[in-house]
N, C-alpha and C positions, 0 to 999 in steps of 0.2 A: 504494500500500500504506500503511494506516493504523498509528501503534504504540499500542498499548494502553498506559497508563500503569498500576504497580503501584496499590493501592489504597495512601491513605496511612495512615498508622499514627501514631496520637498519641502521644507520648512524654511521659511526666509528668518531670520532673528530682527527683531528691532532696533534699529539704527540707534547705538548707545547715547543716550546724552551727551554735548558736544563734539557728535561727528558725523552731524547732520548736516549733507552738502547745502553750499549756501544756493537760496532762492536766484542770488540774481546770476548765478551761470559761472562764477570763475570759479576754477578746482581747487575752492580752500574749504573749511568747514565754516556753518554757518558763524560759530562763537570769531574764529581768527578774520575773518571776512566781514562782513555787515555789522554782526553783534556786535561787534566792538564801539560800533558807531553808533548805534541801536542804546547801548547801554550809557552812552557818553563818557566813555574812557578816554577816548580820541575822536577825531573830527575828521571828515572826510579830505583826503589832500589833492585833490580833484573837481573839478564840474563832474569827470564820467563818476569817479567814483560815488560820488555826491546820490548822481542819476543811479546808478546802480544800488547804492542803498536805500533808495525812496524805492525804488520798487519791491525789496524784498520787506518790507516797512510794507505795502499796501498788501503782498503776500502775508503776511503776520499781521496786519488788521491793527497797527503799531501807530496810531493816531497821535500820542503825545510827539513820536520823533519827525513824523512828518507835518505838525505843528511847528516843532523847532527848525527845522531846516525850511520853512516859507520866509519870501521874502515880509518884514514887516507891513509894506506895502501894498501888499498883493493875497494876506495871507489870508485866507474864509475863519468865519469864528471857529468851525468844526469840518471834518471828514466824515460827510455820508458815504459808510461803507454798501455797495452791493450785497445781501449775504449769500446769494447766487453765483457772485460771479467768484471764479477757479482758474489765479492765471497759471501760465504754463509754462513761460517764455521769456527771458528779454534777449535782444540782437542791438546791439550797438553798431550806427551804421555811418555813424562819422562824428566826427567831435573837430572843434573851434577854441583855440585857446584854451582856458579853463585849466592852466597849470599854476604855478606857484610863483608864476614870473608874471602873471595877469590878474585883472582884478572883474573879468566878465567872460563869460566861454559858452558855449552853445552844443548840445550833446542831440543827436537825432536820430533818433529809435524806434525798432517796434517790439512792442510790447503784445504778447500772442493770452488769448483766454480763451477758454471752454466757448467756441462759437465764434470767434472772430479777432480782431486785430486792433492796437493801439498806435499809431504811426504820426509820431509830434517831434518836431522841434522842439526842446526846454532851451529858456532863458533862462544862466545861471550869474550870480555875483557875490563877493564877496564884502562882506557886512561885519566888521570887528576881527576881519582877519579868518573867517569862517564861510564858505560855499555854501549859498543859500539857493532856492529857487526861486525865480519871480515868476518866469509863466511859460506858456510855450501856445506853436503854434502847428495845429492839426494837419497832417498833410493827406493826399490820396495815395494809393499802391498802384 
C-alpha cells in the first residue's frame, strides 16, 4: 500500500518589520528610504526625493508629513484621503534643478493606481532650507 503525500503548499512569511520595501520604488527599505523623512529624522535633500516621499506619504495615508512638506502658500487645511484608491507605482520621468545648489526644481511623474494614472509636473522650493511643495501641473499621456 502506497501513501499519497499532501500536495505542498508555499508559505510566503511576512515581511519583518523594517524590511519593508519602500513604496516609492528605490531598492532600500521603507525605514532607511522615506521613513526617515516620514518620521523627521532628516529632510529630504532633493525636489525628487522630496517627490518620492510625498508619494509613499499618500501610500501610508501619512497626512501630518504631507502637511509639513506643503508649501505655506499653497498648502489645503487637510488631505482628503480616497479610501478606494491603491497606488501601485511611481516612475520619475525627469526632474529640473531641485538639488542643493538651487533653491526651486521641478520633478515630472506618473504616479500609476488601481485603475488609472497620475501624470503632473510638481513645483518644488525651498523654504528654511527644506524642499517643500507648492503645486504642480497635470499633464496628458
Amino acid at each position: 500500500m502506497s501513501r499519497r503525500s499532501a500536495p505542498s503548499r508555499r508559505h510566503t512569511a511576512p515581511t519583518p518589520v523594517g524590511r519593508t520595501p519602500c513604496p516609492c520604488g528605490l531598492a532600500q527599505t521603507y525605514d532607511a528610504c522615506c521613513g526617515r523623512f516620514h518620521r523627521g529624522t532628516e529632510s529630504a535633500p532633493t525636489a525628487e526625493r522630496l517627490m518620492r516621499s510625498r508619494y509613499s506619504a499618500f501610500v501610508r495615508r501619512d497626512e501630518a508629513y504631507l502637511l509639513r512638506t506643503w508649501h505655506p502658500r499653497t498648502r489645503p487645511p487637510g488631505v482628503d484621503f480616497d479610501p478606494g484608491m491603491r497606488w501601485t507605482g511611481l516612475e520619475i520621468l525627469d526632474t529640473a534643478d531641485g538639488t542643493a545648489f538651487h533653491t526651486t526644481g521641478t520633478v515630472t511623474f506618473r504616479a500609476s493606481f488601481r485603475g488609472g494614472v497620475l501624470h503632473e509636473r510638481s513645483r518644488f522650493e525651498r523654504v528654511g532650507g527644506a524642499w517643500v511643495y507648492v503645486d504642480g501641473d497635470f499633464l496628458d499621456d
